[in-house]
Residue, then its C-alpha position, 0 to 999 in steps of 0.5 A: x498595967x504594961x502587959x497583961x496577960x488574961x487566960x480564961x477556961x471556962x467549962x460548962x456543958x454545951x459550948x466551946x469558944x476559943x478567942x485569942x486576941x493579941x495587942x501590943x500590950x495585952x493577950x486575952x485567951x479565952x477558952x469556953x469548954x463544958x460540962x458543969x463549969x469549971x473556970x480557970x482565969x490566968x492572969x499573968x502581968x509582972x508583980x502581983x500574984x494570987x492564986x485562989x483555988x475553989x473546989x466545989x461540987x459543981x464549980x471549979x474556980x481557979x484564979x491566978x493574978x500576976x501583975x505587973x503594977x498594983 
């Protein structure tokens, strides 16, 4: 793809990372809190977008795609 765009949140218990990472092409940000789990991924790119929502009891699972060319 030309430009991506990958964001993951990432919340759990006893850990907390955040690594931005800037290309020319593509930024992944990854934050990485806790406390059960909750995943958040942020996918920006040009053409395509899903989004999928999933709530459980102990995990939260968020997915948004936006693509450039699929």
């Amino acid at each position: 793809m030309t430009t991506t765009r990958l964001q993951h949140d990432y919340s759990m218990t006893t850990t907390r990372l955040q690594h931005d990472y800037n290309t020319t092409t593509t930024r992944l940000q990854h934050d990485y809190s806790t406390t059960t789990t909750r995943l958040q991924h942020d996918y920006n790119t040009t053409t395509t977008r899903l989004q999928h929502d999933y709530n459980t009891t102990t995990t939260r699972l968020q997915h948004d795609y936006n693509t450039t060319t699929t």
